[in-house]
N, C-alpha and C positions, 0 to 999 in steps of 0.2 A: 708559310712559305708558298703553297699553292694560291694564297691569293694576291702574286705577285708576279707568279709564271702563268696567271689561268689568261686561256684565252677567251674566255665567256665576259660580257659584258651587259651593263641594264641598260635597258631602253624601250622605248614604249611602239603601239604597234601604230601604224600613219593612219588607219581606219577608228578603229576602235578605241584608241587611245587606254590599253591594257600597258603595264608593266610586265615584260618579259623578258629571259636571256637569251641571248643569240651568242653564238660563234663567231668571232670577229674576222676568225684566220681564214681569207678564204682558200691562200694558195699556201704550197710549205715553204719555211724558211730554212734556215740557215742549221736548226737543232735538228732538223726533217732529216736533210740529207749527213748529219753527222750520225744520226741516230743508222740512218740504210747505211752507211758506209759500215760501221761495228757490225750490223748483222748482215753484213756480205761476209765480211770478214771472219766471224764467226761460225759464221756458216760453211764457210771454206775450210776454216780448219776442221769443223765437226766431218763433214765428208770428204776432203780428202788427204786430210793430215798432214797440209804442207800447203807452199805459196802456186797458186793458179793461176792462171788468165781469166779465168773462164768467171773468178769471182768478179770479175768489171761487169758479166750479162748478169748475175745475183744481185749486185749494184744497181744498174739500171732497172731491173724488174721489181727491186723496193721500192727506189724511187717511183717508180710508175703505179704500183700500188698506193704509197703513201701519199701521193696526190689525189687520187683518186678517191680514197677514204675522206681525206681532208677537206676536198673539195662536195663530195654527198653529204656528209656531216653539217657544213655549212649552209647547203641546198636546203636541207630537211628544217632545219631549225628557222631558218629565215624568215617562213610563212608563220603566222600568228597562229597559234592555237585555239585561240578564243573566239576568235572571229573568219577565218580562213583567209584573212587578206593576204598574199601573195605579192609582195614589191616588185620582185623580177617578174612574172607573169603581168603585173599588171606593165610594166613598160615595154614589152612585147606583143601584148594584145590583149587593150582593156576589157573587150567587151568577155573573154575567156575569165578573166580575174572579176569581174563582175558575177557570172553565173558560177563561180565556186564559192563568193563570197555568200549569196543566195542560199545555194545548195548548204554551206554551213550553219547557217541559220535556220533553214529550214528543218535540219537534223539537233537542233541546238534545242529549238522550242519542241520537238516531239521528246525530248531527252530526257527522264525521272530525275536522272544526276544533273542534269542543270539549272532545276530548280534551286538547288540550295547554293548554284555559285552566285558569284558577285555578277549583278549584274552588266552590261558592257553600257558605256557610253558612246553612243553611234550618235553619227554626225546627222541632224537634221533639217531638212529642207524646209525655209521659208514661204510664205505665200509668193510672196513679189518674185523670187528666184524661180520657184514653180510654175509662175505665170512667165516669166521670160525664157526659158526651157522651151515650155511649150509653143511659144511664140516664135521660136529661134526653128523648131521644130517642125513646124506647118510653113515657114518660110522656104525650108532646107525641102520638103517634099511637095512646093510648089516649085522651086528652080530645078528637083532631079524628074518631075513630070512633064517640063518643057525639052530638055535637053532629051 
């Protein structure tokens, strides 16, 4: 029965090409706010042993919680474990997803436990692609030394 209500799902990481679970759910649905709704409610009657107003701000402050959960939950898991690739950081600012992805690696290879994992499959650069790179590269800092 849980794995038809689970919200985790497989899928592999866009760097590394690892098989990992992620969190699908990024925001709450519909069971979110049934679920805050029962423990306003319950919570109402636990404290003040009869129908309030005051349980619509218990309300809102589950919901605001349970999005918030839902939403970190989501955040955390997103990033690859194996490799530190980062989706969302990387479409906000590669060169940042770049040096965590670095930094993971570099902490991967001093690591005793990561010897015995599986190794990653990382994407690797060609000669020709490396020679156009750089080519693109000394072009790009001969037009930002004229300007």
């Amino acid at each position: 029965m849980s794995v038809i209500f689970s919200s985790r799902k497989e899928c592999y990481c866009a760097f590394c090409r690892s098989e990992r679970k992620v969190y699908s759910k990024r925001n709450i649905d519909f069971t979110d706010i049934i679920g805050s709704a029962l423990g306003a409610i319950t919570f109402m009657f636990i404290v003040f042993q009869e129908a309030d107003p005051r349980a619509l701000l218990l309300f809102v402050a589950f919901l605001a919680v349970s999005e918030t959960f839902v939403q970190i939950r989501w955040r955390l898991t997103i990033a690859c474990k194996y490799c530190g690739f980062d989706p969302v950081l990387y479409l906000k600012d590669t060169a940042k997803a770049v040096a965590k992805v670095k930094m993971h690696l570099d902490q991967r290879k001093f690591n005793p436990a990561s010897l015995l994992a599986s190794p990653l499959q990382l994407p690797t650069l060609s000669k020709e692609r490396a020679e156009l790179l750089e080519k693109a590269q000394t072009i790009g800092n001969l037009v930002n030394k004229r300007l």
